[in-house]
C-alpha positions as CSV (number, residue, x, y, z in Angstrom):
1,X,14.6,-14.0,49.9
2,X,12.9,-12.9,46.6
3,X,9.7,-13.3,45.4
4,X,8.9,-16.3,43.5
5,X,5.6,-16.7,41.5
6,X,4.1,-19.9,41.4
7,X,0.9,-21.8,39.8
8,X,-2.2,-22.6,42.3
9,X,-2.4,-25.8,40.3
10,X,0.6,-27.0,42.7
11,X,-0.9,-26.6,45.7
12,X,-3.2,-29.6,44.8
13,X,-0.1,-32.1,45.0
14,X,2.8,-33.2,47.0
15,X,2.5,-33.6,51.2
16,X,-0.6,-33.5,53.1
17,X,-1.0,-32.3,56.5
18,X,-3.8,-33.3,58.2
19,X,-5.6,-33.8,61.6
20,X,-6.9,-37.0,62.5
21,X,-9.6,-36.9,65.2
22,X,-11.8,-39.3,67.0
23,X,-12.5,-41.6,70.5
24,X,-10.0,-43.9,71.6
25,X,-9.8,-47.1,70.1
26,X,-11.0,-45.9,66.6
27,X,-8.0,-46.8,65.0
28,X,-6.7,-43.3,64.2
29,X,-2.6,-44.3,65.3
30,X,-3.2,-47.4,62.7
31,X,-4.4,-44.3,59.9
32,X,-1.6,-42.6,60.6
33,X,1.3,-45.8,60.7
34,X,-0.2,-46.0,56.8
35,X,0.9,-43.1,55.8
36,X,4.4,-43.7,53.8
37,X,7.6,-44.0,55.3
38,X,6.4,-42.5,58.6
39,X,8.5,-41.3,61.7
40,X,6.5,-41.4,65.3
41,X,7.1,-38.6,67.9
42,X,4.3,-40.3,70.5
43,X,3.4,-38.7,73.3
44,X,1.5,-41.1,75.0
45,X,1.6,-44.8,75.1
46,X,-0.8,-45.7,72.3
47,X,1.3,-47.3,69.6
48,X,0.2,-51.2,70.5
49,X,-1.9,-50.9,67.0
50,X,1.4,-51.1,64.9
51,X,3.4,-54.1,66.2
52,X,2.8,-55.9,63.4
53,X,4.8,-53.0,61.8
54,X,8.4,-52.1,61.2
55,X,7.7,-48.1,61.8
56,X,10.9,-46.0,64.2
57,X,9.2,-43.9,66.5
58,X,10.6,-41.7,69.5
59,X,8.4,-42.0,73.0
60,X,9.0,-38.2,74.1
61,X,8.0,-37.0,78.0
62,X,8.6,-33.3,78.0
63,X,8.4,-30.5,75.7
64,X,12.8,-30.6,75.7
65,X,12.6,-34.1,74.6
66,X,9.8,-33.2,71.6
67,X,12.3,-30.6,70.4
68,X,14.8,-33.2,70.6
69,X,13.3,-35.8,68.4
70,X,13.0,-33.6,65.8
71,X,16.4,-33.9,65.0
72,X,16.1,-37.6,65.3
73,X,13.3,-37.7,62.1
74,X,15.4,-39.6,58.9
75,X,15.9,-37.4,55.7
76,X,14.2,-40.4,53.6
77,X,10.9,-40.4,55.7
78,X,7.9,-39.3,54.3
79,X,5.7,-38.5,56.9
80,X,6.3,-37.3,60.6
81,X,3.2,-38.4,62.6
82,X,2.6,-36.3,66.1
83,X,0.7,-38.9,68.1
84,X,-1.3,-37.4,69.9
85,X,-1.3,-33.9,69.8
86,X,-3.9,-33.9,72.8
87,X,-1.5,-35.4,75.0
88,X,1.9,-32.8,73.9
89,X,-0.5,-30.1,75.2
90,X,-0.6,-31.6,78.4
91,X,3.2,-31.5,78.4
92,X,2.7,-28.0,76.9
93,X,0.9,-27.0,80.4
94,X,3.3,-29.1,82.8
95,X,6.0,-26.9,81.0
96,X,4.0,-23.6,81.3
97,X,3.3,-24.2,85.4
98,X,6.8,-25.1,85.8
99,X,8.2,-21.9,84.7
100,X,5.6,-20.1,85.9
101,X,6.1,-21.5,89.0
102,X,2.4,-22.4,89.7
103,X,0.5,-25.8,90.2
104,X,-2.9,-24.5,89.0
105,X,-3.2,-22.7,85.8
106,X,-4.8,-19.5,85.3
107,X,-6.2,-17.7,82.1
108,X,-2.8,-16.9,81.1
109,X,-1.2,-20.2,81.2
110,X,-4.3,-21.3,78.9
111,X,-3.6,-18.4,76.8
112,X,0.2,-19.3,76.5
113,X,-1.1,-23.2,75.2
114,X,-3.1,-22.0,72.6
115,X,-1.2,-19.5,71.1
116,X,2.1,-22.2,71.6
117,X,0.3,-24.6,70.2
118,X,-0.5,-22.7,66.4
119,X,3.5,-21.8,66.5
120,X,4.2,-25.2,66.7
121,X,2.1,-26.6,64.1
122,X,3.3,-24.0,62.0
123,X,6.5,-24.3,62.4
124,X,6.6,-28.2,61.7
125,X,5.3,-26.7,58.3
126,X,8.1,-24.7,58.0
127,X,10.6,-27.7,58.8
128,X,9.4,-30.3,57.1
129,X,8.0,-28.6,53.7
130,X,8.5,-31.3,52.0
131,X,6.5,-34.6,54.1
132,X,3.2,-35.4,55.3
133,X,2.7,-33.8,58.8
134,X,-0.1,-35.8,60.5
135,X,-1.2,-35.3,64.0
136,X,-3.9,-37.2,66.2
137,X,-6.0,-36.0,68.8
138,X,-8.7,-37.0,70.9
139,X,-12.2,-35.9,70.7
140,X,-14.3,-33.8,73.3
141,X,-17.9,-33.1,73.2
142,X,-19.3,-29.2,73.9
143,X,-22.3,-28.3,74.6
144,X,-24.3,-25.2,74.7
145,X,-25.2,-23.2,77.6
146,X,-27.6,-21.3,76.4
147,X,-29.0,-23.4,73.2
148,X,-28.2,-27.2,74.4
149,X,-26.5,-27.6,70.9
150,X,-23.6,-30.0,70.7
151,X,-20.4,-29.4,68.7
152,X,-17.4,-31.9,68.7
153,X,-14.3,-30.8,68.3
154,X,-10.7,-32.1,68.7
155,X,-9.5,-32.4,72.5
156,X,-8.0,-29.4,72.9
157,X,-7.2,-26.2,75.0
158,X,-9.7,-23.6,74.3
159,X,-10.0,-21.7,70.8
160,X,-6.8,-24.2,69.7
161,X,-9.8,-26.7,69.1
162,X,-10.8,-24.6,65.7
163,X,-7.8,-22.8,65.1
164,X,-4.9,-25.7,64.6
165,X,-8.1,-27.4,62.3
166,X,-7.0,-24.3,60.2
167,X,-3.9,-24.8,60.0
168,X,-4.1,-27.8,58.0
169,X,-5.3,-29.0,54.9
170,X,-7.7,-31.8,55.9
171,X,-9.5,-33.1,59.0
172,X,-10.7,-36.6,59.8
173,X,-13.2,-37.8,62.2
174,X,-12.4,-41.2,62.6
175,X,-14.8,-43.5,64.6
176,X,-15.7,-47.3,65.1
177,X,-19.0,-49.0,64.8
178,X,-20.2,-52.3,65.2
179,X,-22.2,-53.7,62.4
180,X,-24.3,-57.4,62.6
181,X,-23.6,-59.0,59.7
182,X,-25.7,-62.6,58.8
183,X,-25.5,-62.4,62.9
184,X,-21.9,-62.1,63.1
185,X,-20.2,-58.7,65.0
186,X,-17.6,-57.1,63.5
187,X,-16.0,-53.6,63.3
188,X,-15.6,-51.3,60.8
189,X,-13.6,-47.8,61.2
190,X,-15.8,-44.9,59.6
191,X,-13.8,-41.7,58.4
192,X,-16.0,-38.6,58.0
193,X,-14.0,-35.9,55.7
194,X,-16.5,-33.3,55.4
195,X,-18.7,-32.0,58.5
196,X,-21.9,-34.4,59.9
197,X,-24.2,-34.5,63.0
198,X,-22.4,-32.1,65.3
199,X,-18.4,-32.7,64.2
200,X,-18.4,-29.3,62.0
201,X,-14.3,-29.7,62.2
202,X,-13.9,-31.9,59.6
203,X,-13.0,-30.8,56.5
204,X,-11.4,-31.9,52.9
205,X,-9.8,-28.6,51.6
206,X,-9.0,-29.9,48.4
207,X,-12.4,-31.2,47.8
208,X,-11.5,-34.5,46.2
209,X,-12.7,-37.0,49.0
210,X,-16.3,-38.5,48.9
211,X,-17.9,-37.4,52.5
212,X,-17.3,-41.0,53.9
213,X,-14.9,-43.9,53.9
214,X,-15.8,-47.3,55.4
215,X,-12.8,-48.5,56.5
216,X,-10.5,-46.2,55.4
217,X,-6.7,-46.9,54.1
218,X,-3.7,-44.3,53.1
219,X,-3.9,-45.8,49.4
220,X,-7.7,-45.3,49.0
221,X,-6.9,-42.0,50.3
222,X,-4.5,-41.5,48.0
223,X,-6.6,-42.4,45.1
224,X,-9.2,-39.9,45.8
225,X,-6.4,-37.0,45.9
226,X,-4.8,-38.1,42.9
227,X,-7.9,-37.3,40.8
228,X,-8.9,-33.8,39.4
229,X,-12.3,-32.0,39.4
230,X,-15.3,-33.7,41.8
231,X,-14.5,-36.8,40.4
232,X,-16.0,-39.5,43.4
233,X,-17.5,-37.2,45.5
């Protein structure tokens, strides 16, 4: 394949791929279902948030069925949502033991996630070149041994938890807080784009998104990106 050379400038538009991380409940599969034209590979049974919706999704169980689905994604989507990616490295492991023939995993089979788990991401990259990739993941607190700080990270399998964050171009901590209003509850979703507290994942590589969004939406989003320079941060 030859050589091509192309402008930096471009790298700025077309798909995103992005992490979306956060507790459950926060609203991060109802993000995701705003995304345009998406196609759901879920992996869990979390999609109660979009049945107001007309979005096709595939409910996969195993690691064969998640290879099969891909084939199932339409040409005319425009974004392939993995929901949650927490939960396919659980299948990840049940696949790892089987072959391995084991019941409890050792260092290896941890090893064997991880490392499976970058090829993956990348390679949905390398399939889909041309639509938003957006996965969703849980969120786990670490602390400290030695120092007692905390760090919170995506729910995942060792160093995956900072390396798949690199693999993409944005991550999003998404949470929910309850706010009293003239003495009325309500909730309002909270998406963190840039690092706070002790989430240090998340990240806006194309620095165009202001460090928070009350109540975030796929347009408003959208907005942001669309614009050159600082502009809004």
């Amino acid at each position: 394949m030859p050589l091509e050379v192309r402008r930096t400038q471009e790298l700025g538009q077309g798909r995103l791929t992005v992490l979306i991380y956060g507790p459950s409940g926060a609203g991060k599969t109802f993000l995701a279902g705003q995304f345009p034209n998406p196609f759901f590979i879920s992996t869990e049974e979390g999609l109660g948030s979009l049945h107001t919706k007309d979005i096709p999704f595939v409910e996969v169980e195993s690691l064969d069925e998640f290879e099969e689905a891909l084939n199932l994604v339409p040409q005319d989507s425009q974004t392939v949502v993995l929901d949650s990616l927490s939960a396919w490295q659980d299948l990840l492991l049940e696949k790892v033991l089987r072959l391995q023939g084991r019941k409890v995993p050792q260092i290896q089979d941890w090893g064997q996630v991880v490392a499976q788990t970058q090829q993956m991401v990348v390679s949905l990259k390398r399939k889909f070149p041309e639509k938003h990739l957006v996965f969703t993941c849980l969120e786990q607190v670490d602390k400290d041994e030695l120092t007692g700080a905390l760090e919170g990270n995506p729910l995942l399998v060792g160093k995956s938890a900072k390396r798949v964050p690199a693999l993409v171009d944005e991550v999003w901590y998404l949470e929910a807080r309850t706010v009293i209003d003239k003495g009325v509850a309500r909730v309002e979703r909270v998406l963190h784009c840039t690092p706070f507290k002790y989430y240090l994942q998340a990240k806006d590589r194309r620095g165009l998104l202001p460090h928070v969004i009350v109540n975030p939406t796929y347009d408003l989003i959208s907005k942001y990106l669309s614009r050159e320079g600082d502009e809004g941060k």
